[in-house]
C-alpha positions in Angstrom: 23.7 10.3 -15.1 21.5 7.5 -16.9 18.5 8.0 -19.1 15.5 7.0 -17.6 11.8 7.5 -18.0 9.1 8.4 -15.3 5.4 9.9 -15.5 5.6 13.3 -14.0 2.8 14.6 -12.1 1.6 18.2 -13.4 -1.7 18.6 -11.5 -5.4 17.0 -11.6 -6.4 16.8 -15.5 -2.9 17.0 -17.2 -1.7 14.1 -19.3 0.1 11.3 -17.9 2.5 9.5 -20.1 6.5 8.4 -19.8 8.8 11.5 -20.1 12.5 11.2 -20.5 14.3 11.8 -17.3 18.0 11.7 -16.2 18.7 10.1 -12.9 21.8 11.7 -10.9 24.3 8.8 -8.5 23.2 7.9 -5.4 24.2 10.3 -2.7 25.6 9.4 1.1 22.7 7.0 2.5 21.0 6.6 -0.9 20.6 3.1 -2.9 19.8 3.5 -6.9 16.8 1.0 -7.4 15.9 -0.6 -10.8 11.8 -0.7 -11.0 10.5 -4.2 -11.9 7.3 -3.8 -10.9 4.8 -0.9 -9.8 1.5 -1.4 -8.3 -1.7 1.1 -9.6 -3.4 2.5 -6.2 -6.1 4.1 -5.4 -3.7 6.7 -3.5 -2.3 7.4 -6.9 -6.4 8.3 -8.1 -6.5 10.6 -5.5 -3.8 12.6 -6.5 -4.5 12.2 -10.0 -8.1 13.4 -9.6 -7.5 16.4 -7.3 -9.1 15.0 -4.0 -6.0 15.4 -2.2 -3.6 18.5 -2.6 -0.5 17.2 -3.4 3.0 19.0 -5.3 2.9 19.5 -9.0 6.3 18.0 -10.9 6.8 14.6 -9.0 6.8 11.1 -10.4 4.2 9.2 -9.2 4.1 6.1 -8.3 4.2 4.4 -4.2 3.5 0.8 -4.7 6.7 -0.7 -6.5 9.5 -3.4 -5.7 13.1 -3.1 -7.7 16.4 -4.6 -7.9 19.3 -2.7 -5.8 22.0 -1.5 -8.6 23.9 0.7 -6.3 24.6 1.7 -2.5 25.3 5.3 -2.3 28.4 6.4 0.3 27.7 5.3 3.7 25.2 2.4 3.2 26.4 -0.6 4.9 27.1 -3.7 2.9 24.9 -6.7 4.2 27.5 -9.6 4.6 27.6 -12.3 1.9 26.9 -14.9 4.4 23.7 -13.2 5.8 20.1 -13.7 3.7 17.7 -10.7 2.4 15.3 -9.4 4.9 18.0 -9.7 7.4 18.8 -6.0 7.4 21.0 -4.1 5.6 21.4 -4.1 1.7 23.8 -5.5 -0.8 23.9 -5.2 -4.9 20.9 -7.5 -6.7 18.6 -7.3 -4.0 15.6 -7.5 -4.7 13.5 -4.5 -2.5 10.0 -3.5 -1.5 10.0 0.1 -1.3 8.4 1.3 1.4 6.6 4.8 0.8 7.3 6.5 4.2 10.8 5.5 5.5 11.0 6.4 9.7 13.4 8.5 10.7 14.0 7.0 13.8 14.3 10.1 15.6 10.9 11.4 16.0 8.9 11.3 19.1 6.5 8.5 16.9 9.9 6.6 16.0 10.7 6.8 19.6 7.6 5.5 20.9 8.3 2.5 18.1 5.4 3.7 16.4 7.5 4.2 12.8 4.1 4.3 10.7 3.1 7.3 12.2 6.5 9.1 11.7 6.4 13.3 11.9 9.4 13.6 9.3 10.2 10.4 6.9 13.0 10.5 4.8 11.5 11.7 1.9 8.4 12.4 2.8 8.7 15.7 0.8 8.4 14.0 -2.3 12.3 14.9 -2.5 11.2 17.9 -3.7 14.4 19.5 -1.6 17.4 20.7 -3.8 19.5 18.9 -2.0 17.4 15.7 -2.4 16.9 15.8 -6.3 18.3 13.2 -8.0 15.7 12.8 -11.2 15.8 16.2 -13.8 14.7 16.4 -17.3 16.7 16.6 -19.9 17.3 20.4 -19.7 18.2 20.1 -16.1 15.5 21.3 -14.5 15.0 19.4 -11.4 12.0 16.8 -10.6 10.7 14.9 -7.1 9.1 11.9 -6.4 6.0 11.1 -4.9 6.4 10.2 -1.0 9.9 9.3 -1.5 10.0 6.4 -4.3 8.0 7.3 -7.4 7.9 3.8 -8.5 6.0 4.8 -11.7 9.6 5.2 -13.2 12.2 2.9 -14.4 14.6 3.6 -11.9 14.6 5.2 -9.2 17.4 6.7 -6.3 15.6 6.7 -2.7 16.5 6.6 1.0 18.4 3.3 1.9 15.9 3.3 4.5 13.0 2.9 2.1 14.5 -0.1 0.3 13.7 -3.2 2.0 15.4 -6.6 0.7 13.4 -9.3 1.1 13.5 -13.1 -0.2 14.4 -13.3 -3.6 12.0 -15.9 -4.4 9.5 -13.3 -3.9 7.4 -12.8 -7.5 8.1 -9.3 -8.7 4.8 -8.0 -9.4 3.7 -9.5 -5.8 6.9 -7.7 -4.2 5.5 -4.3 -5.3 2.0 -4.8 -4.3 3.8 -5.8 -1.0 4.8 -1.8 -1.0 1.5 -0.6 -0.4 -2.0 -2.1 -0.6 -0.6 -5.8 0.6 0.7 -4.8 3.6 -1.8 -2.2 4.7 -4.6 -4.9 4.6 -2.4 -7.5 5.7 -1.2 -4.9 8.2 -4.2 -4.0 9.7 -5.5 -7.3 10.5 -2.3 -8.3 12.0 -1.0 -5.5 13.8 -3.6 -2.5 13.8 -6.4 -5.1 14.9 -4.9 -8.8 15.8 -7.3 -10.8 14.9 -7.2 -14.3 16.5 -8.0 -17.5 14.9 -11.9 -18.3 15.8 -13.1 -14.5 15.5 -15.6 -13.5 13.0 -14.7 -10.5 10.9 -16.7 -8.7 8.0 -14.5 -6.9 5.5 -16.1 -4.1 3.6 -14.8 -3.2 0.2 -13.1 -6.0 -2.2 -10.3 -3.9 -3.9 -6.6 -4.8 -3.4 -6.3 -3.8 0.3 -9.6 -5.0 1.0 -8.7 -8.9 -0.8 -5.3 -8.7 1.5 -6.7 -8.3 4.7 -9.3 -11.1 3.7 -6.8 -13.0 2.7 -4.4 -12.3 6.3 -7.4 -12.8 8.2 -8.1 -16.7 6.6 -4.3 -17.2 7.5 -5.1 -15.8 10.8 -7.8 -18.6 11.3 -10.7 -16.4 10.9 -13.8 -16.6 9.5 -14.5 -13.8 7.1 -17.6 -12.3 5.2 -17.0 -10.2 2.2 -18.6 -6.7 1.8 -19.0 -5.3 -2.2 -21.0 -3.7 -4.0 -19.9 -5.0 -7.5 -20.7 -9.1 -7.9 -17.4 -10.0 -9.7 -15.5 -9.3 -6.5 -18.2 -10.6 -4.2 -17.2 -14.1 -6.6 -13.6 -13.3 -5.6 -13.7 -13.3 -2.4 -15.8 -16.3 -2.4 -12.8 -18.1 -4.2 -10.1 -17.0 -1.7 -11.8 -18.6 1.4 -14.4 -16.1 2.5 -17.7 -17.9 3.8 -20.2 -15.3 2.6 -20.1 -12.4 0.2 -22.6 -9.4 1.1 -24.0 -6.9 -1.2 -24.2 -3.8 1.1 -28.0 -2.6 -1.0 -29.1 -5.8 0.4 -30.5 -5.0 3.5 -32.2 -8.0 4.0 -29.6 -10.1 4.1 -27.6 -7.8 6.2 -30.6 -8.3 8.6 -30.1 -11.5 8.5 -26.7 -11.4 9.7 -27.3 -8.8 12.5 -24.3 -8.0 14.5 -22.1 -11.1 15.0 -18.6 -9.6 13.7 -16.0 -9.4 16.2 -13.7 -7.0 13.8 -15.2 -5.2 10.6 -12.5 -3.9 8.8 -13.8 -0.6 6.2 -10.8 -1.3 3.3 -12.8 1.7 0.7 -12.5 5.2 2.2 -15.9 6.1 2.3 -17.8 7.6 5.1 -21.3 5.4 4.2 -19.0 2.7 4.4 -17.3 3.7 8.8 -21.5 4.6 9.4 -22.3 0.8 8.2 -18.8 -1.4 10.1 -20.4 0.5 13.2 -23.8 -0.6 12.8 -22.2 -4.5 12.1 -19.7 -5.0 14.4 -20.7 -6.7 17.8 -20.9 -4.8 21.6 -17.3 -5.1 22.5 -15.9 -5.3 19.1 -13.4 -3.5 17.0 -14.2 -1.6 13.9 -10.7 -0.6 11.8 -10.6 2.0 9.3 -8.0 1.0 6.7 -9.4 3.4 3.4 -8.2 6.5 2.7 -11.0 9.0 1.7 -10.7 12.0 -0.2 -9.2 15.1 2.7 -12.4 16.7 4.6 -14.6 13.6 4.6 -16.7 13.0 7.5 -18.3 10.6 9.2 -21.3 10.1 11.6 -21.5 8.3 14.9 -24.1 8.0 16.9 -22.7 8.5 20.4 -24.8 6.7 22.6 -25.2 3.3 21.6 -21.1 4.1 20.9 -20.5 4.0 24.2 -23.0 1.8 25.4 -22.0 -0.6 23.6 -17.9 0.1 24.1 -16.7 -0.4 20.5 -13.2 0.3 19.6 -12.8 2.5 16.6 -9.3 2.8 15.2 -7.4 3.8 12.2 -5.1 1.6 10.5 -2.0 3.8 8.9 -0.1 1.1 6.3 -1.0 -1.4 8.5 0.7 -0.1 11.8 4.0 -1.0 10.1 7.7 -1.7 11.2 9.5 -1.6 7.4 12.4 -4.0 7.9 10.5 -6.2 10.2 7.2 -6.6 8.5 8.2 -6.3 4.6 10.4 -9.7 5.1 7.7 -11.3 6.8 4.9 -10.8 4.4 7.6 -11.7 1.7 7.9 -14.8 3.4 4.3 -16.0 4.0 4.5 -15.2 0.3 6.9 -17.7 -0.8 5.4 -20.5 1.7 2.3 -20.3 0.3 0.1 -18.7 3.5 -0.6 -15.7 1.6 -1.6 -16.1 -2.2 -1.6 -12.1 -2.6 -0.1 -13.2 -6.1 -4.3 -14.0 -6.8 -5.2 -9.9 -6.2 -3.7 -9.1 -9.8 -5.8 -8.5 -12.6 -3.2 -7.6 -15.0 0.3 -6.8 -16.3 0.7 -3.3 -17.9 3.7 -0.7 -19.6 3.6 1.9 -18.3 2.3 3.9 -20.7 -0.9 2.2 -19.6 -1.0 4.2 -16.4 -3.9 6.3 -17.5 -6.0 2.8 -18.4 -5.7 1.4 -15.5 -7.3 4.5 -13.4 -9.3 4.3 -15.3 -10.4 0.8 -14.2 -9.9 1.5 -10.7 -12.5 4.5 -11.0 -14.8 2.0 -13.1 -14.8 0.0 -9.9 -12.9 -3.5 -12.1 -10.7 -5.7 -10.4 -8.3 -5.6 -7.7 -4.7 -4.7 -9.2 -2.8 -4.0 -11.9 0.7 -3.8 -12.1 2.4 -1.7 -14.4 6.5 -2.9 -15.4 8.6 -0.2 -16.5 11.2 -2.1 -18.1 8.8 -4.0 -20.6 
C-alpha cells in the first residue's frame, strides 16, 4: 500500500480539500495510474452542487491522463516493438483515462455502440468491496467517481479505462482529452459527421463547446460561435470561427436566419435545445452534447419539427470507441490539427479544486487543470 491523496466526495456543500488515502496493488485486469494531470468539468459541478444524485465517499475527478506504474495480474504486456495507442499497455505509458470503460459484453457493446454501455467496468464508482482499492488511513474503504477519480494522485482502475496514447502528447492536454476534448471533438466527428463545406453554429464556448469548434475548423467547416459572455465570444474568434453570436442579440440572430446545416448545443440547458431548433436549416441536424441538471426538459414544437424533417440527436462522450478514438485525437494533437492545448486557462494544485468551480459557475474561461503531483 502507498500513501496517496485524493478529494473525497461527502455530499453537495461539504468541503473539498486533499485527504490522505492509501492505495492497495493492482488487482487481476487492473493497471495502477500515476495522475499528471486532471481536468475541472462541469460534470464534476454537478455533483458538487447537488443537481445530479450521485454516492457519497468517492474521489472525484473524470477528466485526467496519468503515467502507467503497474499492470495488475492478467494485463497483457504491449510488445516493446509496437507504439502507444496500438493497444495494450506497458509500464511508462502515458494514458487518457477514459471514464466509462465498455464491457464488451453488453447488448450496446455488441451492437459496437461502447458509449452507450449498460455495465462499464467501474461504472459503480468502485464502490464494490471487491473493487476497492483507495481506503483511509483507518481502513475504511473509499470509491472513485465513474471508475478513475482523477482528482487524486494516483489512481488503480480498469486496464480497460487506461488508454496509451503518443507520448508526445502534452500532459494537461492528455487529460482534457478524458472528457470534454473528446466529447466535443466527438460529437462533431462521430455523433454528427460534419463534412468540410457545411455550416454549423455552436452554442456554448466552454471546454466542450471550444473542442467541437475547434474539430469542426479541422473538419473544413465553417463555424459561428454561440456565448453569452464576450471574452469567449473573442475566443472563439481567435481559433478560426467566422462570427461570434451573443444569443440576447436577437437582431443579429435575425440576421442570420436559418443557414446552419449542424447546431451543436455544448451547455446543458433547455433555452439553449429550444434556440439550435429554431437555427438549424430544414433538413439539418441539431446535436445535444451538454449535460443538464437530471429532470430538465425541453420544448419542441412538433409541427414545423416534422415539417421541416430535422434530426435531433444526443451525443454521449462523443459516440466514442476508447482505444480507437483516444489515439486518434492524441494524434491530431501532436500534428498540430487540433490546438485543444489553447482551451486551458490555467494550471492548479489540487487544493485549488474548490476555486476553480468556482470559476466554472462564474461562467470564466474554458479549463483548468488541476496536477496532483505539484
Amino acid at each position: 500500500m502507498t500513501d496517496e491523496q485524493g478529494i473525497v466526495f461527502r455530499g453537495p456543500g461539504a468541503p473539498l480539500v486533499p485527504e490522505p488515502l492509501r492505495l492497495d496493488p493492482p488487482g487481476p485486469g487492473e493497471v495502477r495510474v500515476r495522475i499528471v494531470a486532471s481536468g475541472v468539468c462541469r460534470s464534476d459541478l454537478h455533483v458538487v452542487d447537488g443537481d445530479w444524485e450521485r454516492p457519497a465517499g468517492v474521489v472525484l475527478g473524470h477528466e485526467g491522463a496519468g503515467i502507467v506504474e503497474a499492470l495488475g495480474p492478467g494485463v497483457p504486456e504491449r510488445p516493446a516493438d509496437r507504439p502507444a495507442g496500438s493497444g495494450g499497455l506497458r509500464t511508462g505509458d502515458l494514458v487518457v483515462l477514459a471514464w466509462t470503460a465498455p464491457c464488451a459484453t453488453c447488448p450496446a457493446c455488441r451492437r459496437l455502440e461502447p458509449w452507450l454501455c449498460a455495465t462499464p467496468r467501474g461504472g459503480t464508482h468502485r464502490t464494490e468491496p471487491e473493487l476497492v482499492r483507495l481506503r483511509r488511513p483507518d481502513g475504511s474503504p473509499v470509491g472513485v467517481y465513474s471508475g478513475v477519480g482523477t482528482h487524486a494522485t494516483a489512481q488503480v482502475v480498469d486496464a480497460a479505462a487506461a488508454i496509451a496514447v503518443d507520448p508526445r502528447t502534452p500532459h494537461d492536454v492528455a487529460a482534457l482529452i478524458g472528457c470534454a476534448a473528446t466529447t466535443g471533438v466527438g460529437a462533431v466527428r462521430w455523433t454528427a459527421g460534419v463534412r468540410a463545406g457545411e455550416r454549423v453554429a455552436i452554442l456554448g464556448m466552454g471546454g466542450v463547446g471550444l473542442s467541437a469548434l475547434l474539430a469542426a475548423i479541422a473538419a473544413g467547416a465553417e463555424v459561428t460561435a454561440v456565448d453569452p459572455v464576450p471574452e469567449k465570444r473573442a475566443r472563439a474568434r481567435a481559433l478560426g470561427a467566422v462570427d461570434a453570436v451573443d444569443p440576447g442579440d436577437d437582431a443579429h440572430l435575425a440576421r442570420l436566419g436559418r443557414p446552419f446545416d449542424h447546431v451543436l448545443e455544448c451547455i446543458g440547458l433547455a433555452s439553449a435545445v429550444e434556440g439550435a431548433l429554431r437555427l438549424v436549416r430544414p433538413g439539418g441536424t441539431v446535436t445535444v452534447v451538454g449535460m443538464p441538471p437530471q429532470g430538465v426538459t425541453a420544448a419542441v414544437e412538433l409541427y414545423s419539427f416534422v415539417v421541416d424533417g430535422i434530426r435531433l440527436l444526443g451525443s454521449n462522450y462523443g459516440s466514442l470507441v476508447p482505444e480507437r478514438d483516444l489515439p486518434e485525437i492524441a494524434a491530431d494533437v501532436v500534428t498540430g490539427r487540433l490546438p485543444l492545448g489553447r482551451l486551458i486557462d490555467a494550471h492548479l494544485p489540487l487544493a485549488a479544486l474548490p476555486d476553480a468551480l468556482a470559476a466554472m459557475r462564474r461562467g470564466e474561461g474554458a479549463r483548468r487543470i488541476l496536477l496532483p503531483g505539484g
